[in-house]
DRENNUDREN-417205 format. One line per field, with one value per residue: residue number from 1; residue in one letter; z, y, x of N, C-alpha, C in turn. Coordinates in Angstrom, 1 decimal, always signed. Example, Ala and Ser with C-alpha at 12.3 -4.5 7.8 and 13.67 -1.06 7.14 Angstrom:
num	1, 2
residu	a, s
n_up	+7.8, +7.1
n_north	-5.7, -2.2
n_east	+13.2, +12.8
ca_up	+7.8, +7.1
ca_north	-4.5, -1.1
ca_east	+12.3, +13.7
c_up	+7.8, +7.9
c_north	-3.3, +0.0
c_east	+13.2, +12.9
END
This chain:
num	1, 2, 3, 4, 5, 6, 7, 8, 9, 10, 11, 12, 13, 14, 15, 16, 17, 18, 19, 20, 21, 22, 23, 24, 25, 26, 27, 28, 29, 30, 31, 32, 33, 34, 35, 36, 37, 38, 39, 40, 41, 42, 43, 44, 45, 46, 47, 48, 49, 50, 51, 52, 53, 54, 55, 56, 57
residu	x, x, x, x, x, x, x, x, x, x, x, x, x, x, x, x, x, x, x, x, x, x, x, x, x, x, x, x, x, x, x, x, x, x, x, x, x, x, x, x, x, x, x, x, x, x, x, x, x, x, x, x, x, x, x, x, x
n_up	-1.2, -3.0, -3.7, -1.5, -0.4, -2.9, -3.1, -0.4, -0.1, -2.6, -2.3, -4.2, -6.2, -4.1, -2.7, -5.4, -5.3, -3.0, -3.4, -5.9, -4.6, -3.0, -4.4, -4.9, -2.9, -1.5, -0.3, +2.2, +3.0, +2.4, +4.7, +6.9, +6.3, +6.4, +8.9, +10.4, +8.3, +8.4, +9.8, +8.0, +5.3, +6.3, +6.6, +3.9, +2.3, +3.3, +2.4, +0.1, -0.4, +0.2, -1.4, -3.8, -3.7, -3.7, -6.4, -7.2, -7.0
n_north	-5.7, -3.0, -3.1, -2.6, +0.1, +1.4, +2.1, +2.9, +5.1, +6.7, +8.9, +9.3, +7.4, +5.4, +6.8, +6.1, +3.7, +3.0, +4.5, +2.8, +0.6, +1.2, +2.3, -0.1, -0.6, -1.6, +0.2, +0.1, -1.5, +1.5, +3.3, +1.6, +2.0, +5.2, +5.7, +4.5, +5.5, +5.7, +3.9, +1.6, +2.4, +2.1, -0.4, -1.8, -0.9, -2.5, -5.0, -4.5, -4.8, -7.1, -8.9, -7.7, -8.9, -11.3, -12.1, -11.7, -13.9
n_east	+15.7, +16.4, +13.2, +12.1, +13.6, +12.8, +9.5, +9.3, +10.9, +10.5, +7.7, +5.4, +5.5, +5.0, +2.0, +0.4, +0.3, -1.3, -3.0, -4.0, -5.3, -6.9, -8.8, -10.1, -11.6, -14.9, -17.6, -18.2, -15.6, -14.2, -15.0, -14.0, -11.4, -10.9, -10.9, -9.2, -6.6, -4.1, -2.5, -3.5, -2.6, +0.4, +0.4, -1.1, +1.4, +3.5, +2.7, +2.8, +5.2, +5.8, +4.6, +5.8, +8.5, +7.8, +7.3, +9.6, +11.1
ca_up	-0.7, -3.5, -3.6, +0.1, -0.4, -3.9, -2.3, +1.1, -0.1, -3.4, -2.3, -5.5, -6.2, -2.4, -2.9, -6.6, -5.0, -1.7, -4.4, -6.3, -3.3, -2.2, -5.6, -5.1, -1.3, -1.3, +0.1, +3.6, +3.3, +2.6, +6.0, +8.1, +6.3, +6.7, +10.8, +10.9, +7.6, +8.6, +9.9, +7.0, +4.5, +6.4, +6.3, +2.7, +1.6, +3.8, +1.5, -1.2, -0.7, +0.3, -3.0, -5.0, -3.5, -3.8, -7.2, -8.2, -7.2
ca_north	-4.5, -2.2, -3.1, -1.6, +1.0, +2.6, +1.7, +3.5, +6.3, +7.9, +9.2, +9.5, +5.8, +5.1, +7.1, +5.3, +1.9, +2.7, +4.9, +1.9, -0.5, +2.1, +2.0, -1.2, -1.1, -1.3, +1.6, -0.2, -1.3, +2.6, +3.7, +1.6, +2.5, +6.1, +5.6, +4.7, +5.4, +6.4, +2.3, +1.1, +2.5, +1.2, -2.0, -1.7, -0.8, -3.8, -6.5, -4.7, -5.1, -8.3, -9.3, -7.6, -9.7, -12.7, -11.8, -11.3, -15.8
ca_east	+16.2, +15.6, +12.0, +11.8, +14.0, +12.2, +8.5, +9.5, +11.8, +9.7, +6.2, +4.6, +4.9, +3.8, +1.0, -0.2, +0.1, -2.0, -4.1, -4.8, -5.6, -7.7, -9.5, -10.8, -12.8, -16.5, -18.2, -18.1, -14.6, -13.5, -15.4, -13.4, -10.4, -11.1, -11.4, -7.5, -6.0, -2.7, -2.1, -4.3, -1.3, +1.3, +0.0, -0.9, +2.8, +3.9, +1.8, +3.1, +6.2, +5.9, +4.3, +6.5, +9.4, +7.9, +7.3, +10.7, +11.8
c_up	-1.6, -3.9, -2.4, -0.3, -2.4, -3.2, -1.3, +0.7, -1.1, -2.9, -2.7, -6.0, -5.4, -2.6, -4.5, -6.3, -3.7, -2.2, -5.7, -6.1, -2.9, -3.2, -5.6, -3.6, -2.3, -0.4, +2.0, +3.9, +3.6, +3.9, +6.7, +7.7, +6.4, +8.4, +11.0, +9.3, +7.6, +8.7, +8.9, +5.8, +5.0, +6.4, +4.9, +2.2, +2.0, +3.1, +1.0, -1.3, -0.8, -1.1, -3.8, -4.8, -3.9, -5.3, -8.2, -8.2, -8.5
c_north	-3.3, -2.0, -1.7, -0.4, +2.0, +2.7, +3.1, +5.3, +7.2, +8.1, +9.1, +7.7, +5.0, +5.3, +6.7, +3.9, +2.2, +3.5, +3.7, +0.6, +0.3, +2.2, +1.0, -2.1, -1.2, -0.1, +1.4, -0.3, +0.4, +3.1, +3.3, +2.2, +4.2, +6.3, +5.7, +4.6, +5.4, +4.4, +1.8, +1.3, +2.1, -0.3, -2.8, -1.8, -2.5, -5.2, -6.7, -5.2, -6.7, -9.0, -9.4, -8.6, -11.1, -13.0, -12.0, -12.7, -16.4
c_east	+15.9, +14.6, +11.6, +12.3, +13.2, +10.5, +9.1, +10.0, +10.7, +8.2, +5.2, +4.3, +4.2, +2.3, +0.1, -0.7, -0.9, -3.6, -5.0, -5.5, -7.0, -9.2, -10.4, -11.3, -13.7, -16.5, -17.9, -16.3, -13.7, -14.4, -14.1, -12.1, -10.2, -11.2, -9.8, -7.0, -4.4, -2.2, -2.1, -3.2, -0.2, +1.0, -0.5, +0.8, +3.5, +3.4, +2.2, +4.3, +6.6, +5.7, +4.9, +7.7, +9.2, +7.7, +8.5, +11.6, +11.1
END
């Protein structure tokens, strides 16, 4: 729960974590993500979070 809720709520961290996903396309991968990025971040954050939870058993 406060995974999601610091994740979701501060920006600046949002934006570092989908900045350093983002970091590591290939040239082709950042195309398609460039086509729909808007989804492409929410579906990033949702991984993370996921991760980070499963992270924390």
């Amino acid at each position: 729960m406060f995974i999601e809720q610091s994740v979701q709520k501060d920006s600046v961290l949002k934006n570092i974590f989908i900045g350093m996903t983002i970091g590591m396309f290939t040239l082709e991968e950042l195309d398609v993500y460039q086509s729909d990025s808007k989804v492409f971040n929410k579906r990033i954050i949702s991984m993370l979070i996921e991760r980070l939870k499963s992270q924390m058993n």
